[in-house]
Backbone as numpy.savetxt, mean C-alpha at the origin, in Angstrom:
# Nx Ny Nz CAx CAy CAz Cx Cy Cz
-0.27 -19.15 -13.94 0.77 -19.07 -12.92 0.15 -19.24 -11.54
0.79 -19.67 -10.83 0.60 -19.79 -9.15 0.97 -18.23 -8.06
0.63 -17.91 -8.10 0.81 -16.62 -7.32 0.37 -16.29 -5.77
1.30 -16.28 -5.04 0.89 -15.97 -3.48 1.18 -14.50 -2.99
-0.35 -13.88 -2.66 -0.07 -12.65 -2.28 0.00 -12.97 -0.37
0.96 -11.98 -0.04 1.57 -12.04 1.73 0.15 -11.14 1.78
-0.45 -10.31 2.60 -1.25 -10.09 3.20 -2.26 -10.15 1.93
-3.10 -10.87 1.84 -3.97 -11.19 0.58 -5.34 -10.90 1.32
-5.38 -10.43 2.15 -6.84 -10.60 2.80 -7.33 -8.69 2.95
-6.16 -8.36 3.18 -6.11 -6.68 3.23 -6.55 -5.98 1.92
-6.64 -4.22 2.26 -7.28 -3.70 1.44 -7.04 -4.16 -0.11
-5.88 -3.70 -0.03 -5.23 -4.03 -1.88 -4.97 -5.49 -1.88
-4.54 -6.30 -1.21 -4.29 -7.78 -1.13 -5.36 -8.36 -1.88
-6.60 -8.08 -0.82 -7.92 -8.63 -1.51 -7.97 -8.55 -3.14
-7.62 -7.29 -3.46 -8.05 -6.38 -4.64 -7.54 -7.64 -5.64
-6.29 -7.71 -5.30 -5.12 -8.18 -5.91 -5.34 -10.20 -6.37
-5.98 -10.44 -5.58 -6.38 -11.77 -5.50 -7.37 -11.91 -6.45
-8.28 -11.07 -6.47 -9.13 -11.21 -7.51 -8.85 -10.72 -9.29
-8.28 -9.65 -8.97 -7.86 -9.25 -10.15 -6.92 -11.20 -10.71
-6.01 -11.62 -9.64 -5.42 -12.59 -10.82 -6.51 -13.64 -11.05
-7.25 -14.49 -10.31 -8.26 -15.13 -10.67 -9.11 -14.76 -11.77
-9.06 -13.59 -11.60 -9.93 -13.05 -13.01 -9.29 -12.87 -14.32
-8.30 -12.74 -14.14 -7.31 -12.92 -15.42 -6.65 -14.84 -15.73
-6.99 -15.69 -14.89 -7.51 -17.17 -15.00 -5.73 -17.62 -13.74
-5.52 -17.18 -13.29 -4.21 -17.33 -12.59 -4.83 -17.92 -11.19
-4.08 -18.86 -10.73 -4.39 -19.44 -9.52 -3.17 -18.30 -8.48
-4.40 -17.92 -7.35 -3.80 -16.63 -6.37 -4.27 -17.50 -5.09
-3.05 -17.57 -4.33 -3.57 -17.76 -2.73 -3.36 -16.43 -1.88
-4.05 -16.33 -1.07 -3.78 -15.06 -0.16 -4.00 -15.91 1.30
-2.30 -14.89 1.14 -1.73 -15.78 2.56 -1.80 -14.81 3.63
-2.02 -15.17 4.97 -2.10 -13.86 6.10 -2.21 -14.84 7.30
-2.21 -14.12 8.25 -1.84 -14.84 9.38 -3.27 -15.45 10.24
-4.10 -15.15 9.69 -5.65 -16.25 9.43 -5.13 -17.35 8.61
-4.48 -17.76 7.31 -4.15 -18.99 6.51 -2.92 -19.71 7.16
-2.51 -19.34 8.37 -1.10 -19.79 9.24 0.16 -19.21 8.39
0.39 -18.06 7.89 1.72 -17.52 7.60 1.78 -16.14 8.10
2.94 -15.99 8.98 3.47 -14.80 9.47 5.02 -14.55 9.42
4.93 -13.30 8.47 5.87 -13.02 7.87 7.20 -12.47 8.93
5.98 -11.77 10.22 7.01 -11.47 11.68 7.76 -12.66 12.17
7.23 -13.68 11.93 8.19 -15.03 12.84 8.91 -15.83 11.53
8.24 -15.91 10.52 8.45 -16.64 9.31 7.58 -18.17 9.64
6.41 -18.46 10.16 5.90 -19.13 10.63 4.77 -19.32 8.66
5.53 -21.06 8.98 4.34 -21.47 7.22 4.70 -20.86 5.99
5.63 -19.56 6.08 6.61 -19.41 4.42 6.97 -20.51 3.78
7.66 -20.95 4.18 8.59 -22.13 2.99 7.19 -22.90 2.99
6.55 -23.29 3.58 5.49 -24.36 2.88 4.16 -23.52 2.16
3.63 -22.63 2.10 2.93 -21.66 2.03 4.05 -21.13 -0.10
5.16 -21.00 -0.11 6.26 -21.08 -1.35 6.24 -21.99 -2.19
6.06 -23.13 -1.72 6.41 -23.91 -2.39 5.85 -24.52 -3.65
6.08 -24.52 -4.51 5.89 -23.99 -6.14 5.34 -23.22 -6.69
5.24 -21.89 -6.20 4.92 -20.77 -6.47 5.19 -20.24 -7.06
5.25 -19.36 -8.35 5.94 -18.80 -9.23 6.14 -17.48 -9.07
4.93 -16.69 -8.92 5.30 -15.51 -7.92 5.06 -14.79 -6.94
5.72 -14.10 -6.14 4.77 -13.67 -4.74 4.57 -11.91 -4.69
3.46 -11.60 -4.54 2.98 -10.16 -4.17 3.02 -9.93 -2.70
3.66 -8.57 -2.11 3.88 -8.41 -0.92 2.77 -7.17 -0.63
1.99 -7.67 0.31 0.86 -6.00 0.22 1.31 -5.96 1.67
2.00 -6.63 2.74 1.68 -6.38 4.05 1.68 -5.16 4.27
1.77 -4.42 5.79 0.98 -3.31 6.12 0.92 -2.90 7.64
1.81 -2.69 8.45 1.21 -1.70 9.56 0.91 -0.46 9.77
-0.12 -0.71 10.86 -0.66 0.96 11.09 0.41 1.51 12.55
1.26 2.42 11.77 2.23 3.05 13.31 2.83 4.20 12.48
3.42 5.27 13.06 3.53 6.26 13.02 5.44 6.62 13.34
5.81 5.08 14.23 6.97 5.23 14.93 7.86 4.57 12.93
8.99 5.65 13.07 9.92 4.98 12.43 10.67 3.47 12.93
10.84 3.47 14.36 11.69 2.46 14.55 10.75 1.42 14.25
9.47 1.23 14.31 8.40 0.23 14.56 8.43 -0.37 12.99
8.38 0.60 12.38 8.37 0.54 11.14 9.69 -0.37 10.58
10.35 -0.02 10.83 11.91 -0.47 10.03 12.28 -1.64 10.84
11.51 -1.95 11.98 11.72 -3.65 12.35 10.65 -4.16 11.82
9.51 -4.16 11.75 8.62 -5.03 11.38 9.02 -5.17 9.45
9.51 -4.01 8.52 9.32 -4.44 6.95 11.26 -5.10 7.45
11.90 -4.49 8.04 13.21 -5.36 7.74 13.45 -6.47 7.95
12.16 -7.47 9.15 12.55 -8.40 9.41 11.77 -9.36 8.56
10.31 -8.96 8.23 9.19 -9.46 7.40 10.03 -9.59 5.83
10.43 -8.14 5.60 11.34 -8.90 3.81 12.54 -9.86 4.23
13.20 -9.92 5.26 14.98 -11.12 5.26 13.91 -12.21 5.65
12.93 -12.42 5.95 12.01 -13.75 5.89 11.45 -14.54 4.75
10.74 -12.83 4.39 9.86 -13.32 3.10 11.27 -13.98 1.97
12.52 -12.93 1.49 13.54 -12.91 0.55 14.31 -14.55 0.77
14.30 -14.72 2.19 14.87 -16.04 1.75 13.84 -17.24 1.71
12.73 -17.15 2.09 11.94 -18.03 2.04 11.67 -18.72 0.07
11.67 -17.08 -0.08 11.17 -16.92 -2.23 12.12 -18.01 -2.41
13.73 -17.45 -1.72 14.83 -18.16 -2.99 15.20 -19.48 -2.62
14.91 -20.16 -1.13 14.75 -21.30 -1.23 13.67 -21.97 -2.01
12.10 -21.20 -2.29 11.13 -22.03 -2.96 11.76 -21.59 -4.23
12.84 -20.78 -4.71 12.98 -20.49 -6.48 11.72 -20.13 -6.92
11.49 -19.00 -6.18 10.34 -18.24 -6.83 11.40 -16.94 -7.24
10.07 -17.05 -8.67 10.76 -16.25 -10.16 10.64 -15.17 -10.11
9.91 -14.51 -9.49 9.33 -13.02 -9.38 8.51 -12.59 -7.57
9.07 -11.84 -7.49 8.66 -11.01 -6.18 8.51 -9.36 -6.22
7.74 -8.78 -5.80 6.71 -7.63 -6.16 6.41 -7.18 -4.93
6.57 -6.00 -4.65 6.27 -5.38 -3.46 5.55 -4.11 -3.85
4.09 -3.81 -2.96 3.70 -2.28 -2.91 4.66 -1.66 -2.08
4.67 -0.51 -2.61 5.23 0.56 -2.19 4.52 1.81 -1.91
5.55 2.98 -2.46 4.87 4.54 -2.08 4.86 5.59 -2.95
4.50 5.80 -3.18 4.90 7.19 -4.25 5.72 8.38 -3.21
6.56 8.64 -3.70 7.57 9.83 -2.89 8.43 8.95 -1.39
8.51 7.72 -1.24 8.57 7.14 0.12 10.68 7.60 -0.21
11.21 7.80 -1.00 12.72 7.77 -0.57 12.71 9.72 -1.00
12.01 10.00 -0.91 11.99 11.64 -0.75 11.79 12.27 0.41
10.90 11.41 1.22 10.20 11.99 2.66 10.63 10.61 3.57
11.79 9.67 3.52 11.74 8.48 4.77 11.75 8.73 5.94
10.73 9.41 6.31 10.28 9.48 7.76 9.03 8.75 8.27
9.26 8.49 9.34 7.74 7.76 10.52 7.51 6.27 9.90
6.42 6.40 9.08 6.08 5.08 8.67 7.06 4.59 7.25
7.27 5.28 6.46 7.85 5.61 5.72 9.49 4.61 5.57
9.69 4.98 6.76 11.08 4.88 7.05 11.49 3.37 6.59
10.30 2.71 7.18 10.09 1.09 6.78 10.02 0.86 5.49
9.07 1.31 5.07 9.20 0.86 2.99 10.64 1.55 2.41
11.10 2.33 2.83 12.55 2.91 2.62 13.36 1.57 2.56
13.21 1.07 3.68 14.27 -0.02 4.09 13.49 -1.58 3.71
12.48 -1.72 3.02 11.73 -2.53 2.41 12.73 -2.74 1.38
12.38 -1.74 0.51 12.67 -1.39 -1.10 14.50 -1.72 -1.16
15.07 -1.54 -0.01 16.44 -1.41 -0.15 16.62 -3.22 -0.15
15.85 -3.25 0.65 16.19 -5.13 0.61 16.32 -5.96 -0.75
15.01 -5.19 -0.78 14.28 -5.94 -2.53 15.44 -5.71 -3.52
16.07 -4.77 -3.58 16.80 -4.21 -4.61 17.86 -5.14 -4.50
18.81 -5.48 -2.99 19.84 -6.08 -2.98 19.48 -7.62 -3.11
18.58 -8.21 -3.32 18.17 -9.24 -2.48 18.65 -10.54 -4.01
18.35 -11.49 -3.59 18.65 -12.57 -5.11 17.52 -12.81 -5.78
16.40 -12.67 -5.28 15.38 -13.06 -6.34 14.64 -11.82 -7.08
14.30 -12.04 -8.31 14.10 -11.00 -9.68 13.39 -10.58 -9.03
12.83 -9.26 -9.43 11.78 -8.48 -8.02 11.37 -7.29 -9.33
10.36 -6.25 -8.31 9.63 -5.72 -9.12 8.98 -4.58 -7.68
9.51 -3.05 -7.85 8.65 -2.67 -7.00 7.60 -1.62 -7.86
6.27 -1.41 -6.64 5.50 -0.66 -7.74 5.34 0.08 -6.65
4.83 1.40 -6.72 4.75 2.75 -6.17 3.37 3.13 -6.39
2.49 3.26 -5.45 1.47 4.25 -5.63 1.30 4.96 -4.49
0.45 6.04 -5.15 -0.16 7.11 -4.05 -1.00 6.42 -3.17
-1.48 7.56 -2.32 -2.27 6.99 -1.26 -3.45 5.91 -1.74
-3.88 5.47 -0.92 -5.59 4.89 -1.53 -7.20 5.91 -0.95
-8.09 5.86 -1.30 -8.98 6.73 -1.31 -9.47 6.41 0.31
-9.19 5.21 0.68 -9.57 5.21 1.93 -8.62 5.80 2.93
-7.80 6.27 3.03 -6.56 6.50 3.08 -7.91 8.29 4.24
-8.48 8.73 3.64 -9.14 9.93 3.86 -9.99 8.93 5.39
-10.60 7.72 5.09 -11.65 7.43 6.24 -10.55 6.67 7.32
-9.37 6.48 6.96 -8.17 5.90 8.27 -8.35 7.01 9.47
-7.49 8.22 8.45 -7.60 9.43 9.21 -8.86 9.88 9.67
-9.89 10.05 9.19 -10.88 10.28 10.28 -11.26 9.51 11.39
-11.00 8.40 11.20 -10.96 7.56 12.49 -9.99 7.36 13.79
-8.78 8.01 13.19 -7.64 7.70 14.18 -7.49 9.19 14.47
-7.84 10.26 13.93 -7.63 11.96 14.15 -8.58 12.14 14.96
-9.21 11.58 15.80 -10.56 12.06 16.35 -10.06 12.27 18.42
-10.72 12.52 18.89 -10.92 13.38 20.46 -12.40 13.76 20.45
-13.36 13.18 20.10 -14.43 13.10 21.23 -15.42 13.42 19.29
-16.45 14.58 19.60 -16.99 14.59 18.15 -16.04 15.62 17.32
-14.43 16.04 17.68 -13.33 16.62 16.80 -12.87 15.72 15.84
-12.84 15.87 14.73 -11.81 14.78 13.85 -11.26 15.97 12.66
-9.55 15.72 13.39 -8.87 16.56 12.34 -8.43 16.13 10.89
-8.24 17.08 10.18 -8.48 16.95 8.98 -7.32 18.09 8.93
-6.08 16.37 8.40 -4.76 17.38 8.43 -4.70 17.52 6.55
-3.77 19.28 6.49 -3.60 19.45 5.45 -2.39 18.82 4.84
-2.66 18.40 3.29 -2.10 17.63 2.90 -1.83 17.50 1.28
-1.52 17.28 0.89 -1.95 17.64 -1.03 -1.35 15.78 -1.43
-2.29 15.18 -2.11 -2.56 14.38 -2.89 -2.85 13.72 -4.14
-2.37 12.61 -4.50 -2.90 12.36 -5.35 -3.79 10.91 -5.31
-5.00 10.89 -5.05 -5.12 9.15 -4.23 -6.12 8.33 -5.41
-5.74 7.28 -5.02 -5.96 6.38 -6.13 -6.46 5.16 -5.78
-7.97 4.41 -6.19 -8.58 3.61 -6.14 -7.72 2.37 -5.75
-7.82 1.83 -4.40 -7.35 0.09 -4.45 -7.53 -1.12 -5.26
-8.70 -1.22 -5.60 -9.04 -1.54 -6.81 -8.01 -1.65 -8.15
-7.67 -0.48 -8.07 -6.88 -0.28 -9.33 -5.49 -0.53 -9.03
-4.50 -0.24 -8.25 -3.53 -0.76 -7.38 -3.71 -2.27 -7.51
-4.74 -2.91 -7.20 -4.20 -4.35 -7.15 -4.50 -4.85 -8.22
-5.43 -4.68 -9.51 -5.49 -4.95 -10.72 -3.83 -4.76 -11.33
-3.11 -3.64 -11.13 -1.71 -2.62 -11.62 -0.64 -4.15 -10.63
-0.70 -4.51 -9.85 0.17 -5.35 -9.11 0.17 -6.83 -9.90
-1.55 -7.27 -10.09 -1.34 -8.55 -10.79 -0.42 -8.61 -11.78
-0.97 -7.47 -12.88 -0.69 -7.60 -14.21 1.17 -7.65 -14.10
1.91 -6.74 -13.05 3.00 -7.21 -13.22 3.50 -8.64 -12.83
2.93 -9.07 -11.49 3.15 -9.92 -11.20 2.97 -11.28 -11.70
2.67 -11.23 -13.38 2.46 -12.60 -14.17 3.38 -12.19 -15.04
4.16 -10.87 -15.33 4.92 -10.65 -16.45 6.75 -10.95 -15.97
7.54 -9.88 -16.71 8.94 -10.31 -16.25 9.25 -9.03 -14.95
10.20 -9.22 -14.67 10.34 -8.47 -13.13 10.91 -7.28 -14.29
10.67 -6.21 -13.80 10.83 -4.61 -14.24 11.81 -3.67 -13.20
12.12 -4.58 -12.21 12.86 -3.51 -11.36 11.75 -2.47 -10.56
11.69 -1.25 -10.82 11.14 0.01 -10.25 10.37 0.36 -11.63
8.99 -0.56 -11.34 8.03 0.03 -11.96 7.53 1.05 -12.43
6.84 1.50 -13.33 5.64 3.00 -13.52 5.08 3.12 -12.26
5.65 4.08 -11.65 4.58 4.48 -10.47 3.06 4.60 -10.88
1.71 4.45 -9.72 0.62 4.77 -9.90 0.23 5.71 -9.11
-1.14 6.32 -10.05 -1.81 7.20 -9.16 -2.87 7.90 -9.73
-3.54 7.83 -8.80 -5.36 8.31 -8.65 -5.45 9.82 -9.92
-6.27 10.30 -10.63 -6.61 10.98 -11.29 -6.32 12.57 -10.96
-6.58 12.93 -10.29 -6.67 14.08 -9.59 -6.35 14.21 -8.28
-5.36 15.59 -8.09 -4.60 16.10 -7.03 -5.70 16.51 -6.22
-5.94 16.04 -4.64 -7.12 16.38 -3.51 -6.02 16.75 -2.66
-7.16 17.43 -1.65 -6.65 18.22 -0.60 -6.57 17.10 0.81
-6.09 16.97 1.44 -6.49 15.50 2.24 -7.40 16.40 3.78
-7.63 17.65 3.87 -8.19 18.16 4.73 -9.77 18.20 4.38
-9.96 18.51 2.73 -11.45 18.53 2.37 -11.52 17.19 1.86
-10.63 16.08 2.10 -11.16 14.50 1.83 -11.78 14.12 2.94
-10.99 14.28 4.16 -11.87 14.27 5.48 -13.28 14.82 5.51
-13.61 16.10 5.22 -14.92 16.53 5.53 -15.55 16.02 4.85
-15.25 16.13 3.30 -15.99 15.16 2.70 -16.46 13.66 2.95
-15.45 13.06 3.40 -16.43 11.27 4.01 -16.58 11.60 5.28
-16.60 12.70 5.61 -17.45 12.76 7.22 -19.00 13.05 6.65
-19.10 13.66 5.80 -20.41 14.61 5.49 -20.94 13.65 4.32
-20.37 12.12 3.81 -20.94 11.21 3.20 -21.86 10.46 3.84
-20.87 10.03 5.31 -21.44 9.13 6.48 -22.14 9.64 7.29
-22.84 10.91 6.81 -23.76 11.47 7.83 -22.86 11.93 9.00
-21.83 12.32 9.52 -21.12 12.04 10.66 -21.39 13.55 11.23
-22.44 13.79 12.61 -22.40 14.88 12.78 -21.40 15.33 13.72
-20.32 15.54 13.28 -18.70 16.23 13.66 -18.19 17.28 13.59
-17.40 18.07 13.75 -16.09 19.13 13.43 -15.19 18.39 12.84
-14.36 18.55 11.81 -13.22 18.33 11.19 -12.48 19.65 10.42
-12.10 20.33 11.63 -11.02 21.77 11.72 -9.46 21.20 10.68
-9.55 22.13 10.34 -8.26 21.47 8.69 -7.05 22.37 9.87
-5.93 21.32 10.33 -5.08 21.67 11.06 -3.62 20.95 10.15
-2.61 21.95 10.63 -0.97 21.55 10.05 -0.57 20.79 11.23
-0.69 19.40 10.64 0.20 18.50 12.00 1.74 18.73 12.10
2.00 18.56 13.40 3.48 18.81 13.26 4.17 17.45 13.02
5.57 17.60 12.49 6.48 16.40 11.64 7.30 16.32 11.10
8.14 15.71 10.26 8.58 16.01 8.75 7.23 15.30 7.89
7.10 14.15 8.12 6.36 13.65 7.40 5.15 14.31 6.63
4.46 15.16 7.53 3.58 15.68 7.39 3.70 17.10 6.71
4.99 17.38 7.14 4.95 18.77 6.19 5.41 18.27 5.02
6.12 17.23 5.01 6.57 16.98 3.60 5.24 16.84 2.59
4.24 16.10 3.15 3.08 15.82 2.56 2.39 17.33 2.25
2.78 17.73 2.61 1.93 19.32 3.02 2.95 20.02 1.65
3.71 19.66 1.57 4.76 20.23 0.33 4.63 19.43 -0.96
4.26 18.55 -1.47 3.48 18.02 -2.40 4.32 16.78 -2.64
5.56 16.27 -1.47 6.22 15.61 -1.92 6.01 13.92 -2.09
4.75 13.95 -1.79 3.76 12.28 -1.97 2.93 12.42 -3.58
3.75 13.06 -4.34 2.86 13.35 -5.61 3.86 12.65 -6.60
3.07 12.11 -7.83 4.01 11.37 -8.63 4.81 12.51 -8.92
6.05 12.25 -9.69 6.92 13.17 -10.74 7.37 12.08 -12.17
6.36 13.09 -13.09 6.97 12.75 -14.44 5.30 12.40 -14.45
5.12 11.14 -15.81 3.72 10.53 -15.93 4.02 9.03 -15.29
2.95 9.11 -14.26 2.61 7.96 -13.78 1.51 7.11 -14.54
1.55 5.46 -14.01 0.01 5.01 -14.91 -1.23 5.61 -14.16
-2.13 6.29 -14.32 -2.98 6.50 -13.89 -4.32 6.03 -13.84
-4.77 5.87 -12.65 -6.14 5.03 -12.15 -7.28 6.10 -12.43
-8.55 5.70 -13.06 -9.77 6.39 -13.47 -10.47 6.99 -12.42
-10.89 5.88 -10.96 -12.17 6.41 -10.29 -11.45 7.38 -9.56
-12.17 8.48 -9.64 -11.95 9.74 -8.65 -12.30 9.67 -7.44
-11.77 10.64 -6.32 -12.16 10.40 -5.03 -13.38 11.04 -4.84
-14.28 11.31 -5.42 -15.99 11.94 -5.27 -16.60 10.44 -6.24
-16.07 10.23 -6.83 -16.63 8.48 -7.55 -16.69 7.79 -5.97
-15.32 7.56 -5.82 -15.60 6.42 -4.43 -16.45 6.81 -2.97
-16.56 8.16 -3.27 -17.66 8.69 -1.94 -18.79 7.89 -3.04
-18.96 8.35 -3.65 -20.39 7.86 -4.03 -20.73 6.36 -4.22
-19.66 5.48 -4.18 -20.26 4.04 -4.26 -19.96 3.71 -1.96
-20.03 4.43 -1.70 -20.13 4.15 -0.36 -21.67 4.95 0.08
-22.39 5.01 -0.57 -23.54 5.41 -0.21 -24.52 4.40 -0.96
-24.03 3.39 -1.84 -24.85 2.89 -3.00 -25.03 1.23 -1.87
């Protein structure tokens, strides 16, 4: 099959590109380095065209709900009609684990992602996972004020990218499923001792004080509501596995 992943160059995108090549599938990864942007619709329809199916990993970093719910509402009525003019067979979007339980901040956007996908004309397929393990070194980088980096509390379940985009190919060569098996990482972490922990991997001589951010979002997270419910497929490497291949 021909398969075009939308941000293919990003964390799971990447993942995702290789996983289909490796399973013998021709994958382009498209991003706005290969001339397609999903914000203007700039190179879709030609970037589609005989494609059989497309993986959506795009991705901003913002915090604002409104920011959020313009950039995935206008990026899917681009991507959705671009698919069904090329008559592409299958379309696949990451998602969230818990994202229509807690639609707040960033959230708010894959809320209104997923709603598209659902109404939209072409066969689709969403998949849900928990956080990703890097998900712990974002936040230490963006929580920081001088050598402080907070380390908000949080309860988790986070799960290798790697494995996320291996879990995306495999649907994305099969038939569209609707609302996938959610995924997720092995074991429930604390996202306050994930912080100290890849601070104290990277040598980082810091403070990382375990603080309750204020929110919904965050208390929701703080209430376990980013955790699968029921059995999810679950991913092997643990988050003390992936500290340790960042030292190797």
């Amino acid at each position: 099959m021909l398969v075009a992943v939308v941000g293919g160059t990003g964390t799971v995108g990447a993942h995702t590109v290789r996983a289909l090549r490796e399973k013998g599938h021709d994958a382009v990864a498209l991003s706005r380095a290969s001339g397609v942007d999903v914000t203007t619709g700039d190179g879709l329809d030609e970037a589609l065209a005989g494609v059989d199916a497309v993986v959506d990993t795009t991705n901003l970093s913002t915090l604002s709900a409104r920011a959020s719910v313009a950039f995935f509402e206008g990026g899917t009525r681009r991507l959705l009609a671009a698919a069904e003019r090329a008559a592409v067979s299958h379309l696949v979007i990451l998602s969230i684990v818990g994202v229509d339980r807690m639609p707040h901040d960033y959230y708010a956007g894959k809320v209104t992602q997923e709603r598209l996908i659902a109404a939209g004309e072409v066969p689709w397929s969403i998949v849900r996972a928990t956080q990703f393990h890097e998900f712990a070194a974002q936040i230490f980088r963006q929580a920081a004020i001088g050598p402080i980096h907070l380390a908000p509390r949080a309860r988790l379940q986070p799960v290798a990218a790697a494995e996320v985009g291996g879990y995306l190919a495999e649907v994305a060569v099969g038939a569209p499923r609707g609302r996938a098996q959610e995924i997720a990482g092995p074991l429930e972490e604390a996202l306050d001792r994930m912080v100290a922990d890849y601070a104290r991997t990277r040598g980082e001589r810091v403070w990382t004080p375990s603080v309750s951010l204020p929110g919904k979002q965050m208390k929701a997270l703080r209430d376990g509501l980013g955790l699968p419910v029921g059995e999810p497929r679950r991913g092997y490497q643990t988050y003390a596995e992936w500290l340790t291949s960042l030292r190797e």
